[in-house]
N, C-alpha and C positions, 0 to 999 in steps of 0.2 A: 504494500500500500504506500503512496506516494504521501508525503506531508501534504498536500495539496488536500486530496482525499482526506487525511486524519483532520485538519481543522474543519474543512467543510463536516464532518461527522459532527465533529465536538461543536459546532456551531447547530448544525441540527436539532441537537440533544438538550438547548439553550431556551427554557421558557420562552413563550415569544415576545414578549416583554422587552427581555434583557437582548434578543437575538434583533428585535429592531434596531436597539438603544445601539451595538456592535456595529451590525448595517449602515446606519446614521452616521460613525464616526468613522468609519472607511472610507464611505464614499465624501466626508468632509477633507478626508485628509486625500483622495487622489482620485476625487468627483472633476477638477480640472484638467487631470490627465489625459492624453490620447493615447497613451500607453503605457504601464506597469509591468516588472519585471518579473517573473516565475517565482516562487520561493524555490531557496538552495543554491547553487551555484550562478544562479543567472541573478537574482538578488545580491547574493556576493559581487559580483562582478560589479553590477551598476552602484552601490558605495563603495567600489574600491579607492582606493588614496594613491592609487600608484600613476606617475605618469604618464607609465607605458605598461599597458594590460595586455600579456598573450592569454586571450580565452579561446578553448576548445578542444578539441581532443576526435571525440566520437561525432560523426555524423548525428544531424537531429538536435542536437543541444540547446539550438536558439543562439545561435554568431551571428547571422545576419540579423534578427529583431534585435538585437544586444544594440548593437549599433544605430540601429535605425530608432530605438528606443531613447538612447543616451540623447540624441540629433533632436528628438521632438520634446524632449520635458527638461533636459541637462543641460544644454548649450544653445548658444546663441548663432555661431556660423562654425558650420562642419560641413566637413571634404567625405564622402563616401567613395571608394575608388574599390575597383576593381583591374589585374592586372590588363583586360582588354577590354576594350569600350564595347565592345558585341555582348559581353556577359554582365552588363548593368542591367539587362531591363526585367530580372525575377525583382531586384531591391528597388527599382524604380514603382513596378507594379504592385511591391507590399507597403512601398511609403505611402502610396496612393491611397491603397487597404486603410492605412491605418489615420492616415490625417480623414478619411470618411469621405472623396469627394477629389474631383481632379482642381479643387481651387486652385488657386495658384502656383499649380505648376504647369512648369515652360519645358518639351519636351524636345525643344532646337536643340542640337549639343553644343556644349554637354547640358545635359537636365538640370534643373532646379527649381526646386520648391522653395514657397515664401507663405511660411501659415505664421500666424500673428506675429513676434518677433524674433522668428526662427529662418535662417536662411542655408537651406542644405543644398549643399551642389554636389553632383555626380559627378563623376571624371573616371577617363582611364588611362593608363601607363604602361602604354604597348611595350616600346622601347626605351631603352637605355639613352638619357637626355633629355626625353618629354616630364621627366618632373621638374624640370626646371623652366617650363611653363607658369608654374607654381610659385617662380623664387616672388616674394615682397607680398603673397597675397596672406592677408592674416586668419587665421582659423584656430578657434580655440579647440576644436573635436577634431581630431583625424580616425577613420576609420577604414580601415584595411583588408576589404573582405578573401578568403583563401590565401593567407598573405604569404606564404610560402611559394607562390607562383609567383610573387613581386621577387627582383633583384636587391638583396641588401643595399645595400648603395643608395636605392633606389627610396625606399624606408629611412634610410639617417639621413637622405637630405629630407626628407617630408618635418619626420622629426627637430629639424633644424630651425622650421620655420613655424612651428606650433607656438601660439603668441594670442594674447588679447589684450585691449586696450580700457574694456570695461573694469571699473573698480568690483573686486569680491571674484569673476567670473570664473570658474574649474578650468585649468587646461590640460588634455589630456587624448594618449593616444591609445589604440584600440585594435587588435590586431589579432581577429575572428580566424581558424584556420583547422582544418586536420592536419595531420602530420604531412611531410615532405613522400616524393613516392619515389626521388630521385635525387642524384648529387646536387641538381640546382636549390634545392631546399635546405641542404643541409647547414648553412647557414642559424638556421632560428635555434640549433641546438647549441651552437656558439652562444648565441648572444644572450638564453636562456637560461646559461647550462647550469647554474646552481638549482637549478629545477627538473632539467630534462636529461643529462648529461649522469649520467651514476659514475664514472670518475672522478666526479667533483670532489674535492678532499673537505667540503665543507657545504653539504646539499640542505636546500630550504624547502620549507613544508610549504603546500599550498596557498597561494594568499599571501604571504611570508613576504613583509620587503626589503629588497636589498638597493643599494644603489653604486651606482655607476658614473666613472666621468670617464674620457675619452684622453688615454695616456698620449705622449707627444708620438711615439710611434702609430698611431692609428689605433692601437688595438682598447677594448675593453679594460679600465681597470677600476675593478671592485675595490669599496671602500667599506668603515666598520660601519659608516653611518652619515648621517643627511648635512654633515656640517662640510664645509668647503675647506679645498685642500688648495696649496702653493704647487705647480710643479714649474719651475724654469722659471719664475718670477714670473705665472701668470696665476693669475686665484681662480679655479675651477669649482663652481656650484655643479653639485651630482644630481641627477635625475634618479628618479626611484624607476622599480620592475618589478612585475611579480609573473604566475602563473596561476590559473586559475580552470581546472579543466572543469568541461563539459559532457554530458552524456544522452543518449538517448532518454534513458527513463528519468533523468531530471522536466524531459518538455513534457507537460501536461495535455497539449496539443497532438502531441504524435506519437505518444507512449503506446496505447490502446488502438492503432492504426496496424496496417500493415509492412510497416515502412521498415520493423523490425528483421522479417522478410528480404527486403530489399537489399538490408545489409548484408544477408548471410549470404547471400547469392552473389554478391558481388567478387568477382577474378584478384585475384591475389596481383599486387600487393596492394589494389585500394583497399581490399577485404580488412587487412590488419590495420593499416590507414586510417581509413571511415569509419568502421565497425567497431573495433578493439581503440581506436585512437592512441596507437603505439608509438612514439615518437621517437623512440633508439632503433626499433626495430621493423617499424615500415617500410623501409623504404627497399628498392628492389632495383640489382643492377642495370646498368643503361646496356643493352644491345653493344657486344665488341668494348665493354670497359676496358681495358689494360691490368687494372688491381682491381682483382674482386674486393667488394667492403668485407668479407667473410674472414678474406687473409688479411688486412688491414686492423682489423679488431682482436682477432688473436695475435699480432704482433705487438699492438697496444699492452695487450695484457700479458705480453711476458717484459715489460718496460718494468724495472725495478730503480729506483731514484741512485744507488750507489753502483749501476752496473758497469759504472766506468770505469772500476777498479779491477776490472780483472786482463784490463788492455789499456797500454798508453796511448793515446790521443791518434788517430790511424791517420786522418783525412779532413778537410774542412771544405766547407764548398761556398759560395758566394751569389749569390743572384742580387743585384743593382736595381736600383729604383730611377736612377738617371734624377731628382730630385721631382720627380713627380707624387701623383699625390698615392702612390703603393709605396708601401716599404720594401727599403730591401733586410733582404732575409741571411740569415750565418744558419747554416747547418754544420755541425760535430758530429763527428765520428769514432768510435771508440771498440773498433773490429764490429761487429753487427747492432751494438748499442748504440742508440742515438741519444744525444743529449738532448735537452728541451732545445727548438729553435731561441734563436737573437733577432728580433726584430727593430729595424732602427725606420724613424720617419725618413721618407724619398729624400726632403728640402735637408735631412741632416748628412746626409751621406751622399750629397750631387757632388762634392768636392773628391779627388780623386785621393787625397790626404787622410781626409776627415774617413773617409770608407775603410784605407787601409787603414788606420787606426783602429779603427772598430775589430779589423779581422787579427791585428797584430795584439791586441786586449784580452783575446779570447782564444790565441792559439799556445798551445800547449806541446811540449813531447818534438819539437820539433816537425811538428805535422805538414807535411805537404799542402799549399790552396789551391781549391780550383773555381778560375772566377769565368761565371758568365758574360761572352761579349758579343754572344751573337745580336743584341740590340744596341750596340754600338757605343753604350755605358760604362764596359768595363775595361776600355782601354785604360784609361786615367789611375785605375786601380791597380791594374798590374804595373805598369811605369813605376808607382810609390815602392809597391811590394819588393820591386826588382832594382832600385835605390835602396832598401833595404835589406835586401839580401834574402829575402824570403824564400823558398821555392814553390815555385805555383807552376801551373797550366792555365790557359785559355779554352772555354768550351767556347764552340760555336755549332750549333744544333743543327744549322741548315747544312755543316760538310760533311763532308763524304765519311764514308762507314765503309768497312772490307769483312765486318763479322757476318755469321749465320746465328740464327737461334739455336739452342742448344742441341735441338734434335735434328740441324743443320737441312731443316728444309727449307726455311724463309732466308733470305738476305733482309737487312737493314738501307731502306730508302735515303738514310742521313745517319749522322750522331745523336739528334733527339730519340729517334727510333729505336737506335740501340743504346744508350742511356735506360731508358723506360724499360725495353724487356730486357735487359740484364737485373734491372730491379724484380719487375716481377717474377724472372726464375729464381730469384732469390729466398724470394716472399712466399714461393710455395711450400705449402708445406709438406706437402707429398712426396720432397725429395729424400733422399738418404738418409735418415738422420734428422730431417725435418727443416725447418727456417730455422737461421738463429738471428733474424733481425727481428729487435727489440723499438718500437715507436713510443715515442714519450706522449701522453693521455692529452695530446692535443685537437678538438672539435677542428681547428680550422686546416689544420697539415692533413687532417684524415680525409676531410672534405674535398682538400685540393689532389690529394692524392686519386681519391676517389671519381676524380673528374674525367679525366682525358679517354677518348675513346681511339679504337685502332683502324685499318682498314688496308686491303692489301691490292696495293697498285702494282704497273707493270715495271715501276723504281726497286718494288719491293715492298715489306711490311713500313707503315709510315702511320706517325701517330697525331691525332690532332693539334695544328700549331696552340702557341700561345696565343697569337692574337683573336682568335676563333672562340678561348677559351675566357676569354677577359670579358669580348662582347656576351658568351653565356652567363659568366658567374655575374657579370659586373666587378671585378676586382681581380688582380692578378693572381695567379698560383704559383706566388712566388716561393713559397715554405717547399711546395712538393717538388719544384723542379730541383730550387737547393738540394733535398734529401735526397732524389735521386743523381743529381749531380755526384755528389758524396762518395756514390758507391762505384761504380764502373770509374766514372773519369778519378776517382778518388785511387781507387786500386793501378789505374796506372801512371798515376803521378809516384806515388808509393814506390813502385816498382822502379820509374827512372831515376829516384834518388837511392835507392838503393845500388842499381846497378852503375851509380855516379860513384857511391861513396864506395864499394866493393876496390875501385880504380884509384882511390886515394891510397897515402901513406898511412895518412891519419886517421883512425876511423872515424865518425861521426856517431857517438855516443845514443843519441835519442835514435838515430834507425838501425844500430844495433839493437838495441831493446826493443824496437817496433818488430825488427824481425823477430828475434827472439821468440815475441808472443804471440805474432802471426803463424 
C-alpha cells in the first residue's frame, strides 16, 4: 500500500466533521496551486535545498511533472530543455494539461508559456555550442529533462548562468533522468559520484548535501561544507548537490497501470536502465568499443592505493591541453599499477616550461616520458624536457605502425591504433595469468577509456580519432589516451633507455632497478 492510499484510508476513517475541517485546510494551503507534488520522493525533491537536484532512477517516477511542477508554483522564469527540440512536445503537451487550457502559450519555437507570473520556455540543445544561445539570459529554474542524453559541458554552462534578480526568489537546477545506457552518459556518475559511484571513499545517503566548487584544473572539488574557500587568490562560493531517486510505485498515477508491464519487456540494457534504474550498472557497450567496461571495472578493482610499491616508477605519459579550456592530463606508471591521474588546467600548462615542470614534479625512479604531439602542443614540452635532460619520446597517433594484433591477423592503421589494442590485450583478462593492470577508482578515466570505438579499414584496424571523440563526449579524453599512452609507447621508451644505458660505462642506477623489477 502506497502512503498515498494509507492517508487517504486514515482520512476516510475521520468523523466527517473533523474530515471537512482536514479538507478545508489542504485545499487552503494548495487550493492556488496548478500542481502539487506526490508524497515521498517527489515531495522530497520539490523542498529540496540543493542547487542542483539529480532526480530519478526508474522509469514512471514523475521527472518530467517534477519539473514542470517546480516551473508552475516555484519559480518565476524557467528553461525546460530537452536534448532535441523534436522530443519537447510530451512536456509541452503536459504543461498545457496542467496550466488547464492552451492560455498563453506561444507554440513558435521554441515554446513558451506565460500563466500569471510565470514564464516557462522550452528549448532544445541538439548540439554542442547551441547552449550558448543561452549565454546572459536569466533563469532562476533550469530543468533538464533525460539529462544524460545532454553533453556535460553542455549542463555547467547552463548551470553557469542560473541567476535571479528578484529579492527572496529559489534558484535552482533540476536534472530529471534514468541512468546512462552508454559511455556518453557516463559522465553524471562523475559528477554525482558521492551518490552513484560505490568507490567513493566517503558515499552520501539520499537527499544528503554535499557541495562543490570547481578546482583550477576543471575538475570537481568537494568540500566539508557550504562556507567559501580561497584557491589561487580567488574566493570560491560552492554550490550544493544531492540525489534523490525515483520509482515507479512512488507515482500514484501509474503505479496501478500497466506500464509496470512495459518495463519488464523492455531489451536490455534500457531494461536495467528504466526498470531497475541502475546507474553503475546500466549501461551496455557501444557496438566495436575497444575496452569492454566489464574489463575496465575489474581493473579498477584490483587498484590498491600503495601498489606502487612493489615496482619503481616504469613510465609516464603526457597529453597537452595547448592552454585551452581541457586539461592536460600526467599518467604514472608503476609496471601494471596506475597511479591516480595529475590533472593541470589547459591556460596552466600552455607554457612549454610551466608543462615540463608539472611532468619533472611528479617523475620518479628515473622514468622515461612520453608526450603527446600529435596536436601540435607538445613540441614546446619536449624542447624543456630535453634542456633538461629528461628522456622522453614523442607520440604522434596519426604515424605509421608496423605491429599486428596479437593473434597477428589485423595490422594497425596508425600508432593510435596500436597504442589502444596493445592496451586492450593487456586488459584482458582471459590471458595467461590474467590482466595485471590495476586502474585507480576514477569515474572520469573509466569513462574516457570506455569511449572510443574500432573499425577495420582497408589501412587496417583504426580507432576512432580524438577529434570525433571530443564533439561526442563534449570534453576531451584526455586521462584515457595519457593511460594508454603509458603502456605500449611507455614500454618502448623503457626499453630504448635501457638499451642506451646497457652501452654506457656507467650504469644508470634507476633503470637498473627498473629492470630489475620488470
Amino acid at each position: 500500500m502506497s502512503l498515498l492510499d494509507e492517508l487517504l484510508g486514515k482520512l476516510g476513517s475521520l468523523p466527517e466533521a473533523d474530515k471537512k475541517a482536514v479538507i478545508a485546510d489542504a485545499m487552503a494551503v494548495t487550493g492556488h496551486m496548478k500542481w502539487i507534488p506526490n508524497s515521498g520522493p517527489q515531495t522530497d525533491a520539490y523542498f529540496c535545498k540543493a542547487d542542483v537536484l539529480l532526480y530519478g532512477g526508474q522509469g514512471g517516477g514523475g521527472k518530467s511533472d517534477l519539473g514542470l511542477g517546480l516551473a508552475f508554483t516555484a519559480h518565476k522564469r524557467s528553461l525546460i530543455m530537452r536534448r532535441k527540440y523534436a522530443n519537447l512536445s510530451a512536456l509541452t503537451e503536459r504543461a498545457i494539461a496542467i496550466n488547464g487550457s492552451r492560455n498563453g502559450f506561444n507554440g513558435s519555437p521554441p515554446p513558451l508559456l506565460r500563466v500569471d507570473d510565470k514564464y516557462i520556455q522550452f528549448a532544445g540543445n541538439q548540439h554542442a555550442g547551441d547552449e550558448e544561445d543561452w549565454q546572459g539570459h536569466a533563469f532562476d529554474f533550469k530543468y533538464f529533462d533525460e539529462a544524460t542524453q545532454f553533453l556535460q559541458s553542455q549542463i555547467r554552462f547552463h548551470l553557469g548562468w542560473l541567476r535571479s534578480t528578484e529579492e527572496g526568489q529559489r534558484v535552482r537546477a533540476v536534472l530529471g533522468t534514468n541512468p546512462p545506457i552508454n559511455a556518453d552518459g557516463d559522465w553524471i556518475i562523475g559528477m554525482f559520484r558521492p551518490w552513484l559511484d560505490v568507490t567513493h571513499p566517503k558515499p552520501a545517503k539520499h537527499g544528503e548535501l554535499r557541495w562543490f566548487v570547481t578546482a583550477p584544473d576543471g575538475s570537481d572539488l568537494e568540500l566539508d561544507g557550504p562556507e567559501p574557500i580561497e584557491l589561487e587568490g580567488k574566493k570560491l562560493s560552492p554550490m550544493s548537490r544531492t540525489f534523490i531517486p525515483a520509482a515507479l510505485k512512488d507515482n500514484p498515477f501509474l503505479i496501478n497501470t500497466n506500464y509496470q508491464a512495459n518495463l519488464d519487456g523492455l531489451p536490455e540494457p534500457l531494461r536495467s536502465a528504466v526498470r531497475d534504474g541502475n546507474f553503475m550498472a546500466a549501461r551496455q557497450d557501444a557496438d566495436f568499443q575497444v575496452l569492454p567496461t566489464q574489463w575496465l571495472i575489474e581493473a579498477q578493482g584490483r587498484w590498491k592505493a600503495d601498489g606502487y610499491k612493489a615496482f619503481n616508477m616504469t613510465a609516464m605519459a603526457f597529453d597537452p591541453a595547448g592552454g585551452g579550456a581541457d586539461s592536460a592530463e600526467l599518467a604514472r606508471r608503476h609496471g601494471g599499477w596506475y597511479a591516480e591521474m595529475i590533472s593541470e588546467k589547459g591556460s596552466e600548462t600552455a607554457d612549454g616550461s610551466k608543462a615540463a615542470g608539472v611532468i619533472i614534479s611528479h617523475r620518479r625512479d628515473s622514468a622515461p616520458v612520453v608526450v603527446d604531439v600529435g596536436g601540435g602542443y607538445g613540441g614546446a614540452v619536449t624542447l624543456r624536457l630535453k634542456d633538461n635532460g629528461i628522456p622522453h619520446v614523442g607520440f604522434n597517433g596519426a604515424g605509421a605502425a608496423t605491429g599486428h594484433t596479437i593473434d597477428g591477423q589485423l595490422k594497425f592503421a596508425n600508432k593510435r591504433a596500436e597504442a589502444w589494442w596493445r592496451f586492450r590485450e593487456a586488459l584482458n583478462p582471459d590471458q595467461q595469468g590474467g590482466s595485471v593492470i590495476a586502474l585507480p577508482p576514477d569515474p572520469e578515466l573509466r569513462s574516457d577509456l570506455a569511449a572510443p570505438t574500432y573499425e577495420v579499414s582497408a589501412r587496417g584496424l583504426l580507432i576512432e580519432n580524438k577529434d570525433d571523440l571530443r564533439k561526442r563526449l563534449g570534453r576531451s579524453p584526455g586521462k584515457g589516451d595519457a593511460c594508454v599512452m603509458a603502456l605500449s609507447a611507455g614500454d618502448a621508451a623503457v626499453k630504448r633507455e635501457l638499451n642506451k644505458s646497457s652501452l654506457q660505462t656507467t650504469a644508470n642506477r634507476g633503470y637498473e632497478n627498473m629492470k630489475k623489477r620488470r
